[in-house]
C-alpha positions in Angstrom: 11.2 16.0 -25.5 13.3 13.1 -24.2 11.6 13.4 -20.6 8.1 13.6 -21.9 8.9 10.6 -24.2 10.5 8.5 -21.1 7.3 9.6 -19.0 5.0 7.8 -21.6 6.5 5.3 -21.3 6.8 4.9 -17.0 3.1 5.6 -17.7 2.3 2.7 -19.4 3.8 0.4 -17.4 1.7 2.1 -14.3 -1.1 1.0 -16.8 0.4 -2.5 -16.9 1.1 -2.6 -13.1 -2.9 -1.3 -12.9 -3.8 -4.3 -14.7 -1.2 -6.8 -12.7 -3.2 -5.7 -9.3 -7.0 -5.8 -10.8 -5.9 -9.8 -12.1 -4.5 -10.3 -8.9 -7.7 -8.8 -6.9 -10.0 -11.3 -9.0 -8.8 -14.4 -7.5 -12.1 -16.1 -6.4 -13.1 -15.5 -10.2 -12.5 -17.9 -13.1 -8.9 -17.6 -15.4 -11.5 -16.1 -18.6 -12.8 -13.7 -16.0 -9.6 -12.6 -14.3 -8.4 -11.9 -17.8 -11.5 -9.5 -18.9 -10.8 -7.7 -15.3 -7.0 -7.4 -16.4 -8.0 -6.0 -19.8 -10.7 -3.7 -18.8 -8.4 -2.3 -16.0 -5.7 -1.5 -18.1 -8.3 0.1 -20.7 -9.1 1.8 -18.0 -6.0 3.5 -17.1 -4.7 4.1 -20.6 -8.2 5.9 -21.3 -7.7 7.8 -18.2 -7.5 11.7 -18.9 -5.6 12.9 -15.7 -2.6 10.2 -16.0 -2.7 11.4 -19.7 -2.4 14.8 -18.8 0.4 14.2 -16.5 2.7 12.4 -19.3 2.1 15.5 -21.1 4.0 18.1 -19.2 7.3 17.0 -17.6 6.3 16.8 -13.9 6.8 14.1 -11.1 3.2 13.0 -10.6 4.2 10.4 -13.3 6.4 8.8 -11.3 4.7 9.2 -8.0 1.7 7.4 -9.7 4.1 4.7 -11.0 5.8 4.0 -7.4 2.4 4.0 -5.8 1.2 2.0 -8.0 4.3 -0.5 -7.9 3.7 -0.8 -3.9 0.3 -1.9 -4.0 1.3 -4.4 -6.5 4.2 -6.0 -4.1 1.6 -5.4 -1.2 -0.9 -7.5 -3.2 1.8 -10.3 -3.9 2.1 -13.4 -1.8 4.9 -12.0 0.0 3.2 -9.2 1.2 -0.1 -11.2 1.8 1.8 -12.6 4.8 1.1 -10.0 7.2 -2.4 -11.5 7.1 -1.3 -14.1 9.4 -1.5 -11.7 12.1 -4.7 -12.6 13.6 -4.4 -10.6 17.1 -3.0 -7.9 19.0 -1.0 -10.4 20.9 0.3 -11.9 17.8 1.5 -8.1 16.9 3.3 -7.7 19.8 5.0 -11.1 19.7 6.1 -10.0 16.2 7.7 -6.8 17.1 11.2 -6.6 19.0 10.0 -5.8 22.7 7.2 -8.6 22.8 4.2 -7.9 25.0 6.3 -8.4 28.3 5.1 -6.6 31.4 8.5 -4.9 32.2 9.1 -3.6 28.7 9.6 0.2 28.0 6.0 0.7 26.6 4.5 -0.3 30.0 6.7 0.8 32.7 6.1 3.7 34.3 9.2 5.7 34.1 9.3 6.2 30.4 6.3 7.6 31.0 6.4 8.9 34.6 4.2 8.9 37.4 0.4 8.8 37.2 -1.3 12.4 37.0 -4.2 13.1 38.9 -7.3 14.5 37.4 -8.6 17.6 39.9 -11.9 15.8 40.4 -9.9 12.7 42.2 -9.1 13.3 45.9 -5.5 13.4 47.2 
């Protein structure tokens, strides 16, 4: 009784968290606006008869939707907006570890070996 009791309540914060990312994906939209998006989302949610049947029984798709639901929120956040300053592939690869340098591992030919030849090339 304890776990179903504790699950109704991870599953209304997933309804709150719901709510946090619809307000945050209204941003070109006026404050009154956002606010009606926040509301109906969370209606939305709490209304929902599958998360509703999962809070029911003791299972773990409550907290799988929870966590899931939690990531897209720090995904949506201005920390996690800054991967959208990556406007190329070369920007990628100057972000990672090796760079986009000719001699590194992920262009050299022995970590890869040799070139095969297809039959229909000549020797």
């Amino acid at each position: 009784m304890a776990v179903m009791l504790a699950q109704a309540f991870v599953d209304l914060a997933t309804c709150v968290l719901a709510a946090g990312i619809a307000h945050r994906l209204a941003t070109g939209v006026p404050d009154p606006a956002r606010t009606r998006v926040a509301a109906a989302a969370l209606w939305l949610t709490a209304l929902c008869p599958f998360t509703a049947n999962y809070a029911a029984v003791p299972l773990t798709e409550v907290l799988a939707t929870f966590f899931t639901t939690l990531a897209l929120l720090i995904f949506l956040s201005p920390a996690g907006m800054e991967f959208g300053r990556i406007t190329s592939k070369r920007d990628l690869l100057r972000s990672t570890k090796f760079g986009s340098r000719a001699d590194s591992w992920l262009a050299s030919e022995r970590s890869f070996g040799p070139k095969r030849r297809c039959f229909s090339e000549p020797f």
